[in-house]
C-alpha positions in Angstrom: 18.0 -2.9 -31.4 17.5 -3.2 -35.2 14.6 -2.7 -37.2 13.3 -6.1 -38.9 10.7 -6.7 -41.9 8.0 -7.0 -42.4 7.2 -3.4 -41.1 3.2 -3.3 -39.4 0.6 -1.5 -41.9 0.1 1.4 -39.3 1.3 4.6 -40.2 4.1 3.7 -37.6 5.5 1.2 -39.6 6.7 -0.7 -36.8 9.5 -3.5 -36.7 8.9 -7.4 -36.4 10.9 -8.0 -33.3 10.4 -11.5 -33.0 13.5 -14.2 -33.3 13.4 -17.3 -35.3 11.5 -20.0 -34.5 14.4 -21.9 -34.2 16.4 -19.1 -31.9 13.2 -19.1 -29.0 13.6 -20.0 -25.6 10.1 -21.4 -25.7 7.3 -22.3 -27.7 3.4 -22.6 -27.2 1.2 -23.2 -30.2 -1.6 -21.8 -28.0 0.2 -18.7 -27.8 0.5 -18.6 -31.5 -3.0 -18.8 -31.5 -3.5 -16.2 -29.5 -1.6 -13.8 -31.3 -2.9 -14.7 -34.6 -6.8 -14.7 -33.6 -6.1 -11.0 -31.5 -3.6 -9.5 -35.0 -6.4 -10.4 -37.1 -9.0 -8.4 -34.9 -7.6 -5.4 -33.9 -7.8 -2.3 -36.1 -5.2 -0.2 -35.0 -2.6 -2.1 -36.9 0.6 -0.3 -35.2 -0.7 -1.9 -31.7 -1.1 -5.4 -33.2 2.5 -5.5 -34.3 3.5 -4.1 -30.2 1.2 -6.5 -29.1 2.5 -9.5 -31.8 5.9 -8.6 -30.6 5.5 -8.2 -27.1 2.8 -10.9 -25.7 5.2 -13.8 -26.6 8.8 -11.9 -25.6 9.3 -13.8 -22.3 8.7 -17.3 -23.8 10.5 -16.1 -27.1 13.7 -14.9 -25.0 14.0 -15.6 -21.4 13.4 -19.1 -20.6 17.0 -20.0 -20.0 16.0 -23.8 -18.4 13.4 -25.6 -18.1 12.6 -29.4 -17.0 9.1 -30.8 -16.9 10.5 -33.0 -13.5 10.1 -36.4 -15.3 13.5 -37.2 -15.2 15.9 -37.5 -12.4 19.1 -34.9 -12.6 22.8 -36.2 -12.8 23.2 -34.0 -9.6 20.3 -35.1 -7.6 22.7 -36.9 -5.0 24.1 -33.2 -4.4 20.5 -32.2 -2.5 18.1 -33.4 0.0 14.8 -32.6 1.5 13.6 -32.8 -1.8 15.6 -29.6 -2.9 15.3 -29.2 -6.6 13.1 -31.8 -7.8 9.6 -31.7 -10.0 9.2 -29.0 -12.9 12.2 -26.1 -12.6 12.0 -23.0 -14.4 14.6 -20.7 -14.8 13.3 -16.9 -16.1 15.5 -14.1 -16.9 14.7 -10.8 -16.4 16.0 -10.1 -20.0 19.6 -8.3 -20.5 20.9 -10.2 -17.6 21.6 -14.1 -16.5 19.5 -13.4 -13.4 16.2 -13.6 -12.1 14.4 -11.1 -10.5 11.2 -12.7 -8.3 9.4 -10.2 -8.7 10.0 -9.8 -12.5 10.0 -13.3 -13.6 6.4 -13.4 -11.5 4.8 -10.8 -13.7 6.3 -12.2 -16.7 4.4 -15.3 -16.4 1.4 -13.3 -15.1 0.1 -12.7 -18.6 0.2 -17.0 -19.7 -1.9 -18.0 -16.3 -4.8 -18.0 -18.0 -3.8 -20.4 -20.5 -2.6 -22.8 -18.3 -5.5 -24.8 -17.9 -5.6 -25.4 -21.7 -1.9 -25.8 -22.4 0.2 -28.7 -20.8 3.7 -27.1 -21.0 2.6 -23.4 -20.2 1.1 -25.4 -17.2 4.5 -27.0 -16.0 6.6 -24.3 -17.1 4.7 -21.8 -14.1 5.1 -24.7 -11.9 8.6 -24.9 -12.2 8.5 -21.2 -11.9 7.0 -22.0 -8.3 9.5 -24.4 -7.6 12.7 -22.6 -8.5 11.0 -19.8 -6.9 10.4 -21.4 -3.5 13.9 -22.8 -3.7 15.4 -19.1 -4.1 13.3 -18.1 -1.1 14.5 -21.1 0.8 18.0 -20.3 0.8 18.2 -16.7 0.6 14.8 -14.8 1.4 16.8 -11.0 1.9 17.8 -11.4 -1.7 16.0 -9.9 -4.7 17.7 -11.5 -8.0 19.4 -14.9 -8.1 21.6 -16.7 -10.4 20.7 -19.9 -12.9 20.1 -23.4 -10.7 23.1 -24.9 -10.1 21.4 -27.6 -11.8 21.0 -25.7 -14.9 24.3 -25.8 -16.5 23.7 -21.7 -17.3 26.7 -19.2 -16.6 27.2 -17.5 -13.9 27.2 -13.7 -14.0 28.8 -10.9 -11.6 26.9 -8.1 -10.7 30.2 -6.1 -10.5 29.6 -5.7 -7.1 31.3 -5.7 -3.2 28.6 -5.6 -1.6 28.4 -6.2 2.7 24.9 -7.6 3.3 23.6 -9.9 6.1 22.4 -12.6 6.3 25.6 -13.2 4.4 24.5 -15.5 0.8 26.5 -17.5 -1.7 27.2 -15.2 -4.5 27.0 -18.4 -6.8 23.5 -18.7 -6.3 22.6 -15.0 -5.7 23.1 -12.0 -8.0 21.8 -9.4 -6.0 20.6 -9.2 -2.5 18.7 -6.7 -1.8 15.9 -7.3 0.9 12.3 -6.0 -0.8 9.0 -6.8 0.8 7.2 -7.1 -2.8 9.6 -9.6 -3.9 8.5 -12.5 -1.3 4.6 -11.2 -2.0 5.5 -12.1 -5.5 6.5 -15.5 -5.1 3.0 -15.7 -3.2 1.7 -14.2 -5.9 2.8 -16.6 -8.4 1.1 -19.8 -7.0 -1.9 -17.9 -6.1 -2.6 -17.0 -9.6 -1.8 -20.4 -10.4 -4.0 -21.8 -8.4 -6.8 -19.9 -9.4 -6.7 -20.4 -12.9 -6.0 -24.5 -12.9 -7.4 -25.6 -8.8 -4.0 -27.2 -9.0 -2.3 -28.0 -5.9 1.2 -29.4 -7.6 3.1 -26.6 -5.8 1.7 -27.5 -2.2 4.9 -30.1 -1.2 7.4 -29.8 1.4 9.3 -27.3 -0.3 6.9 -24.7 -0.9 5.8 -25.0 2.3 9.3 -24.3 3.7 9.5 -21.2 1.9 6.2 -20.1 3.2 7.3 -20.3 6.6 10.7 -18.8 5.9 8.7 -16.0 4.8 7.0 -15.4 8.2 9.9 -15.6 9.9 11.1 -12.4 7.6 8.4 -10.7 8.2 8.5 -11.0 11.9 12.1 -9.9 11.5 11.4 -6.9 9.6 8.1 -5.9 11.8 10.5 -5.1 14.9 11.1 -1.7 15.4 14.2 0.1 15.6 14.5 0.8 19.1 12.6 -1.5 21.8 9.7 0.4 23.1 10.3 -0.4 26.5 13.9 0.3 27.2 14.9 2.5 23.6 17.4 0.2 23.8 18.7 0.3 20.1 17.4 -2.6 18.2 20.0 -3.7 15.2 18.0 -5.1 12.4 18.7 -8.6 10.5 19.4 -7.5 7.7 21.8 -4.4 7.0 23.3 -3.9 3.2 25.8 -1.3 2.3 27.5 -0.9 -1.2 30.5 0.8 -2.0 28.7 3.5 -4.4 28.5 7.1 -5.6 24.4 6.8 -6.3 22.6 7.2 -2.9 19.4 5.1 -3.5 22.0 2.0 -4.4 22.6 1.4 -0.5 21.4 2.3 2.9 22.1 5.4 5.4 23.5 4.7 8.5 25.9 2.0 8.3 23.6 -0.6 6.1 20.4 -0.6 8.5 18.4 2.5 6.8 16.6 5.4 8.4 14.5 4.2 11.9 10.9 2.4 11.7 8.4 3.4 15.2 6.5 0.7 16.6 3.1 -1.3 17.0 2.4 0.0 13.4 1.8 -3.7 12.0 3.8 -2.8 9.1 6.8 -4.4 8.2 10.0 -3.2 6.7 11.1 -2.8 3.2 15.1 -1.8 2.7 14.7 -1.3 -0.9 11.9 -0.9 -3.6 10.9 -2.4 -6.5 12.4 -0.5 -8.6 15.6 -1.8 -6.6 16.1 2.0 -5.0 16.9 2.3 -1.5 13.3 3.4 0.8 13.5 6.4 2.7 10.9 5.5 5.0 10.9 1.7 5.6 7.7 0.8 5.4 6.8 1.0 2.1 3.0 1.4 1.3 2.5 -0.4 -1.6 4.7 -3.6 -1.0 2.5 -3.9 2.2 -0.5 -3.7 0.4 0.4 -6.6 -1.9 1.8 -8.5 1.0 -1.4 -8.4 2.7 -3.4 -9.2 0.0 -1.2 -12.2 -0.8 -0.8 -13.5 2.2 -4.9 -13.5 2.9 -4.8 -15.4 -0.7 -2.3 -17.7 0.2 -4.2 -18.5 3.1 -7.2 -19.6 2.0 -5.6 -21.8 -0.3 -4.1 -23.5 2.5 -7.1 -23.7 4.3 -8.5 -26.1 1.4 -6.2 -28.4 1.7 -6.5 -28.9 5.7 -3.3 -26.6 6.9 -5.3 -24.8 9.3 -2.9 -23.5 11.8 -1.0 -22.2 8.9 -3.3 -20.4 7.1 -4.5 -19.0 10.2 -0.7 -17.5 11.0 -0.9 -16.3 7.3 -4.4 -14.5 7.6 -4.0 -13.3 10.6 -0.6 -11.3 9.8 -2.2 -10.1 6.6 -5.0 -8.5 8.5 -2.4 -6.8 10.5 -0.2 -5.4 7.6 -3.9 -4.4 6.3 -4.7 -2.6 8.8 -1.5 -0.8 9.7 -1.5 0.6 5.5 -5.1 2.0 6.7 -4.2 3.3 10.2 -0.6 4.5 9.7 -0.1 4.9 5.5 -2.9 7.0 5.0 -2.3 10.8 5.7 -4.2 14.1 5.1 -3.2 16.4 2.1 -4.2 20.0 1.9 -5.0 20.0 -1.8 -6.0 16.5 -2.5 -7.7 15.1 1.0 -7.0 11.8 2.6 -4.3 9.9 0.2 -2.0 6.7 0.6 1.7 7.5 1.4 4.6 6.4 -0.5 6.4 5.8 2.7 6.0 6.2 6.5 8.2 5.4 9.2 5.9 4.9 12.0 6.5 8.2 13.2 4.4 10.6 11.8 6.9 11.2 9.0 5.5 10.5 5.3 6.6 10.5 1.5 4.2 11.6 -0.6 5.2 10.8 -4.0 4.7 7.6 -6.6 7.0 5.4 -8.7 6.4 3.6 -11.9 7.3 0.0 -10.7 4.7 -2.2 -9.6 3.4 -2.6 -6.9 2.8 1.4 -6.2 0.0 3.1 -5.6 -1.4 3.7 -8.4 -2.0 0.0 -9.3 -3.6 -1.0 -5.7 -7.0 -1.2 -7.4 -5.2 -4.2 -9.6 -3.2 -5.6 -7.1 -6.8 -6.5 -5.1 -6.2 -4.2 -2.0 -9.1 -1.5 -2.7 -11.7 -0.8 -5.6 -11.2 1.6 -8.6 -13.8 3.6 -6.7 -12.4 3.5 -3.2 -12.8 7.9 -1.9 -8.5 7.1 -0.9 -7.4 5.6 -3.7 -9.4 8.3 -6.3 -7.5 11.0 -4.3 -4.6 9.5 -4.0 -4.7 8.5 -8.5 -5.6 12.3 -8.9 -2.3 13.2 -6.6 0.1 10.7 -8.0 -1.0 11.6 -11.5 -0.5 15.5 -11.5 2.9 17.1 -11.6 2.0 18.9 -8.0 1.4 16.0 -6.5 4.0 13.9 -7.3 7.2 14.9 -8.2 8.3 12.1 -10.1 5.0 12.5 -12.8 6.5 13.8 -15.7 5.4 15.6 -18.9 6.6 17.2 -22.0 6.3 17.1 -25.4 7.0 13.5 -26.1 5.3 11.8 -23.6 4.3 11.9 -20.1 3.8 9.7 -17.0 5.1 8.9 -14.1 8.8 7.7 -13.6 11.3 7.6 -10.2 14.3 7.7 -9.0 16.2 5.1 -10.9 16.1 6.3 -14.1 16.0 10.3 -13.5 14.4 13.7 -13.3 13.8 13.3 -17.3 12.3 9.5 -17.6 8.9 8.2 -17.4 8.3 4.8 -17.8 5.5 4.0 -20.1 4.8 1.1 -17.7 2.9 3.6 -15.3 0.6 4.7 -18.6 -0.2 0.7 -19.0 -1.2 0.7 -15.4 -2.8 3.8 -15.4 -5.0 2.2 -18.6 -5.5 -1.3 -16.0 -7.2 0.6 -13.1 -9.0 3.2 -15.2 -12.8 2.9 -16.3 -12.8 5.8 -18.5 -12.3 4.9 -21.9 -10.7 7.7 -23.3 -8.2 7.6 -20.6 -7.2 4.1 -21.3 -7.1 4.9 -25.4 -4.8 7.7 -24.5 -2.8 6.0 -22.2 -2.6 3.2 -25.0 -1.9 5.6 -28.2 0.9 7.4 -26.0 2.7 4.1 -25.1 2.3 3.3 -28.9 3.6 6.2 -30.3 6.9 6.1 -28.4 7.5 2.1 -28.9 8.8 2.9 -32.5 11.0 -0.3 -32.2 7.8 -2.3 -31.6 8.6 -3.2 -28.2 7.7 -1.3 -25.2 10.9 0.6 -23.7 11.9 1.1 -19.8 12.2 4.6 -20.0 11.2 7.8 -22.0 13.1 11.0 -22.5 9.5 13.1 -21.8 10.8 15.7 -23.9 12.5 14.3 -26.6 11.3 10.7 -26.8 14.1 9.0 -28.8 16.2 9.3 -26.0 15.2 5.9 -24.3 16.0 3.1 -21.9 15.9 -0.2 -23.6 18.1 -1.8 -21.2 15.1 -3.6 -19.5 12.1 -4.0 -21.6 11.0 -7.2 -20.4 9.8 -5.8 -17.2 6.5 -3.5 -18.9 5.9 -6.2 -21.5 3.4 -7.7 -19.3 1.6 -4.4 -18.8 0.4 -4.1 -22.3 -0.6 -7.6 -22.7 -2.5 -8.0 -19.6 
């Protein structure tokens, strides 16, 4: 990444990282607005340029496609059932023709709010719904999927052999790896939606598919491993093994991961969001934000007179609720009754947090407890002390929490943006803030940060923590 003029009148002296007008994906002149009214305000002149570079980064470089729906594609013939029809949007997770659900979801999370006032922002998260639902449709174990076919975009390869079942099209699909949080984030999506605008646009045939091929996962994934009446070994639907030296890229035992206990009202996770294999299958914090976006999601549909449905949707979201409370929450010597990581349904439990979202320490933003909740507090003190959790990192550079996918060494200044979204105290947010800002010396937030010398950095993603600063 290069260094371009005109430099910000901080005492970083921080890069313009913005293309040319003519070279962005996608314009808003209510975003321009934005940016100019919030520049002009803010003292701290070094944050305005990360914040002038980074609010408008997803509409500047990862829209790859986008129709408004008003016109009928060449290839409509091709599908039925309504199948790719209306607005389409097609949002990249950044270095890679691909999109992630869960990324291109909090991506667009930061523009909801100005889709009341601005027409194309408006249809451009509706077609984000639509391709969405259409992704879900077709392959719901799969994580990251390719452009539409409709799109005309190139098709990458993931490099990849992997075995997975339910077997997918690797046309359409870049990566399939089953995670809970990714279907919560399509929920997600059209609940914010919805919120901001009342609109109901996305409530057709198609997106109601997708919502019930999302129960039927989640029924899937809620058996246990063994039957509990016989033992009788139970093999799960889906089962993904990849030829690889890195043991969080696949699962244990021959593709179907460690065994899950029963009548816990959890429901399985194979990988996390940080795309790492679980140890423990049911991951805490992707059935936090499953419960909370299914009860949302429900009373939505409610409104508009699907009864029966909603009620299937409430009443499973109550259930995952319930089972994070009965069977996620443990007893810690030093720091009292905290959230897990992981369980297994067992009694087993892994005490530890990553930096990708959802985790625990953003459960106060995701909607599942309050900032004050006794749990959570313990469980933000644990996660956010280096004898806690083993993956919060400090040293001289920086420090915050960081995982497994980028190393021992890494923290992702991600986990210091949401650390500054579910704090009250406002030094700790302007420390979390001047910390992120003093290690984004290209002007855009990075993945990952060498905590002890902080120009060693992961750039190779920075689209995913854009939205934390901006939010």
């Amino acid at each position: 990444m290069m260094a371009h003029r005109p430099l910000s009148e901080g005492p970083l002296h921080l890069p313009y990282q913005r293309p040319s007008p003519h070279c962005r994906t996608f314009s808003s002149p209510l975003v321009e607005e934005i940016i100019e009214d919030m520049t002009s305000k803010m003292e701290d002149k070094d944050l305005a340029r990360i914040f002038e570079n980074a609010f408008p980064n997803t509409l500047d470089t990862t829209v790859r496609w986008h129709v408004d729906g008003s016109s009928k594609p060449l290839m409509h013939t091709h599908y039925q059932n309504g199948a790719w029809e209306g607005p389409q949007s097609f949002i990249v997770t950044g270095d890679i023709n691909a999109e992630w659900l869960r990324d291109s979801t909090n991506q667009l999370a930061q523009y909801q709010t100005l889709a009341k006032k601005d027409k194309r922002i408006s249809s451009l998260i509706l077609g984000a719904i639509n391709t969405q639902a259409e992704y879900v449709i077709e392959s719901p174990y799969c994580n990251a999927f390719q452009p539409p076919p409709l799109s005309g975009e190139p098709i990458p390869s993931n490099g990849q052999d992997d075995k997975v079942h339910p077997v997918y099209e690797p046309s359409r699909v870049f990566e399939c790896k089953y995670e809970l949080d990714s279907l919560a984030h399509f929920l997600a999506l059209g609940n914010q939606f919805h919120n901001v605008t009342g609109s109901k646009a996305f409530l057709h045939s198609r997106y109601y598919t997708a919502i019930d091929t999302i129960l039927e996962v989640l029924e899937q994934q809620s058996k246990p491993t063994f039957d509990p009446k016989t033992g009788k070994f139970q093999r799960n639907e889906y089962t993904f093994q990849r030829n690889t030296r890195i043991g969080t890229e696949t699962l244990n035992l021959n593709g179907i991961g460690n065994p899950l206990g029963p009548g816990t009202g959890l429901v399985r996770s194979a990988f996390r969001p940080s795309d790492d294999a679980t140890i423990l299958g049911f991951l805490i914090p992707a059935n936090a934000q499953m419960a909370v976006e299914l009860k949302r999601t429900a009373a939505i549909l409610k409104g508009v007179g699907k009864e029966d449905l909603a009620a299937k949707l409430h009443e499973r979201g109550d259930n995952m609720e319930k089972g994070v409370w009965d069977h996620g929450v443990v007893n810690h010597r030093r720091y009292g009754q905290v959230f897990a990581f992981e369980v297994d349904g067992y009694g087993s439990s892994i005490l530890m947090d990553d930096a990708n979202m959802p985790s625990l320490l953003a459960l106060p933003a995701m909607g599942f407890v309050e900032k004050d909740d006794k749990t959570y507090r313990n469980t933000r003190r644990m996660i956010l002390e280096r004898e806690g959790n083993p993956y919060y990192l400090e040293g001289k550079g920086f420090s915050g929490i960081g995982g497994p996918h980028v190393g021992p060494q890494h923290a992702w200044p991600m986990s210091r943006l949401v650390q500054a979204m579910t704090s009250d105290d406002d030094k700790e947010i302007k420390k979390a803030l001047e910390d992120v800002r003093d290690v984004s010396t290209m002007g855009l937030v990075n993945e990952g940060i060498n905590v002890a010398r902080p120009t060693d950095y992961s750039s190779e993603n920075p689209i995913r923590v854009e939205q934390g600063l901006t939010n």
